[in-house]
N, C-alpha and C positions, 0 to 999 in steps of 0.2 A: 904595106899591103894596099892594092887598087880595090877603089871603092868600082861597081858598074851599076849605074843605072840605067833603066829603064833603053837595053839595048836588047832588042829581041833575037838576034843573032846569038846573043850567047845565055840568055838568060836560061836558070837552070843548069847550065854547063856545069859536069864535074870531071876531076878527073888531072893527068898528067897529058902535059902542051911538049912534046918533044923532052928537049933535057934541060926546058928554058924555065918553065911555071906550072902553075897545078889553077886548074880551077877549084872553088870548094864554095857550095852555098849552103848557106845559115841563114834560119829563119826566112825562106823565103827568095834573099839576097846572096847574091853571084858576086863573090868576092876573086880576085887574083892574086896568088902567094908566091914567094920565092918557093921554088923543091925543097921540101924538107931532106936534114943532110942526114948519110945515113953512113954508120960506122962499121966496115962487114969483122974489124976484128972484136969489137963488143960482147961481152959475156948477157946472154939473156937474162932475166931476171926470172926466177921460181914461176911469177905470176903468169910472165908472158911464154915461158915452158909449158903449162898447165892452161893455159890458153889455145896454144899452137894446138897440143894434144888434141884437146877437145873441136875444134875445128876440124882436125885431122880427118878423128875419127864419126865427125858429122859429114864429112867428104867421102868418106868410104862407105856410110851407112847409104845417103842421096848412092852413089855409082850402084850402090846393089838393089837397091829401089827401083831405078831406072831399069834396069837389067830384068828383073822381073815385070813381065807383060802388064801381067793382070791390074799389081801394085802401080807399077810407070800409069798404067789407063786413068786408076782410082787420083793419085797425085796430080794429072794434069785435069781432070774435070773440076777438083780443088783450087787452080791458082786460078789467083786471078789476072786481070790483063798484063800481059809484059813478061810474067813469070812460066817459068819451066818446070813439068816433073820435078826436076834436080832442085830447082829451089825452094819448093814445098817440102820435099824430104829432110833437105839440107835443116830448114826451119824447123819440122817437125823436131828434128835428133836433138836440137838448141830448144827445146820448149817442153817441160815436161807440163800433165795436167792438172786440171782441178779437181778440188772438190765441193760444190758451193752448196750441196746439202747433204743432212744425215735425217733422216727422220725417222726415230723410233716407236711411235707413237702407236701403231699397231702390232707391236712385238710384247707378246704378252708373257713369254714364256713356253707358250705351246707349241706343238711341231704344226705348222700351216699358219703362223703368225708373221707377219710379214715386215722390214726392214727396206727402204726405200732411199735410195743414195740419186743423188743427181752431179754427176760427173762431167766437164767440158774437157775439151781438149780442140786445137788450132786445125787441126785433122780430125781426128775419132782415138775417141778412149776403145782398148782391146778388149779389157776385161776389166772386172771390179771384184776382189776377193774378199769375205767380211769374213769375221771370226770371232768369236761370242766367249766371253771366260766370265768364269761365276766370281763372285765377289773372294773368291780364296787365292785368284787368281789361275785356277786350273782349266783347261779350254774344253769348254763343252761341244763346240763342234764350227767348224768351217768351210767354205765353198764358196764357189763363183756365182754372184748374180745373174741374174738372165736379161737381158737389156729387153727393155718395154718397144713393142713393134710401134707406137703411135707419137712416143714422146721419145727422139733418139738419146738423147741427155737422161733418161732416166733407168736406174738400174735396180731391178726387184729381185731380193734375196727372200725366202721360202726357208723358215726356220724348219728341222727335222728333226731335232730332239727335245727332249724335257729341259728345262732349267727352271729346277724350284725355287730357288734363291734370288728373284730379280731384283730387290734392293742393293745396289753396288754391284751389279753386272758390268762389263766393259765390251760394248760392240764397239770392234774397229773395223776401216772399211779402208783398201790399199786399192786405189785407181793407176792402168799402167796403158799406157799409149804402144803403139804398134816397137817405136826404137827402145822400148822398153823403160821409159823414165816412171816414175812411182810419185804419186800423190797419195798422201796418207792424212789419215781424220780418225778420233774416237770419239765414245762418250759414255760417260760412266749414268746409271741408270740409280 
């Protein structure tokens, strides 16, 4: 493999040169390779089957992204330089979200006790579902938060029923991005 340095013509360069060489930079540095060889009668392997898929169906999700106006609008205000609608979507379907808080600390049990989740996502989180079970494990009541107008990451759930039991209560809280991936969190009380 050719070492290049310090040649501003190709520096950065990636990519297949004809049917002759590939560029490929690492770290920084603009190497030149032989074509990696490629065998078309090869049995895939599980991994790279379940690879393809996922890919696939990140490719069909970005094409119906784009297709829709409104969503293609929201996606391309999102990239950044160089990128396209398509590859923010594309990104999106390959990313599911987080959840980098739960805070129960004002959920007393009472209905207007409040649950507080702070959810990221590379895009925008869709929704945030929380759901409350008593210590017997039986579900006292569930619904979707309402995203806070001031702080977009953050999503306030508004308890509406009794739970007399809060020692070993279990609030969990399911975070899901527009391609539908799920971030999931609890925490026993």
């Amino acid at each position: 493999m050719a070492k290049i340095t310090k040649n501003h013509l190709i520096k950065g360069a990636r990519g297949k040169m004809g049917d002759q060489f590939v560029y490929k930079t690492r770290g920084g540095k603009t190497f030149i390779a032989e074509l990696p060889e490629y065998d078309p009668n090869s049995t895939p392997t599980d991994s790279q089957l379940k690879t393809r898929d996922l890919f696939g169906s990140a490719a069909a999700y970005a094409k119906g992204a784009v297709e829709n106006e409104q969503l293609k609008l929201q996606y391309e205000r999102k990239a950044k330089k160089g990128a396209t609608a398509y590859n923010m979507a594309f990104r999106d379907f390959l990313k599911k979200p987080s959840i980098k808080d739960l805070v129960t600390s004002r959920y007393n049990g009472t209905p207007g006790s409040l649950i507080r989740v702070k959810a990221k996502d590379d895009f925008r989180v869709a929704e945030v579902m929380v759901s409350i079970h008593n210590p017997e494990g039986e579900l006292v009541e569930e619904g979707l938060a309402n995203l806070d107008p001031i702080n977009r990451d953050i999503w306030i759930y508004t308890a509406t029923r009794l739970n007399a039991t809060l020692t070993g209560t279990k609030i969990s809280v399911v975070a899901r991005d527009l391609p539908g991936n799920e971030a999931e969190s609890s925490v026993i009380l």
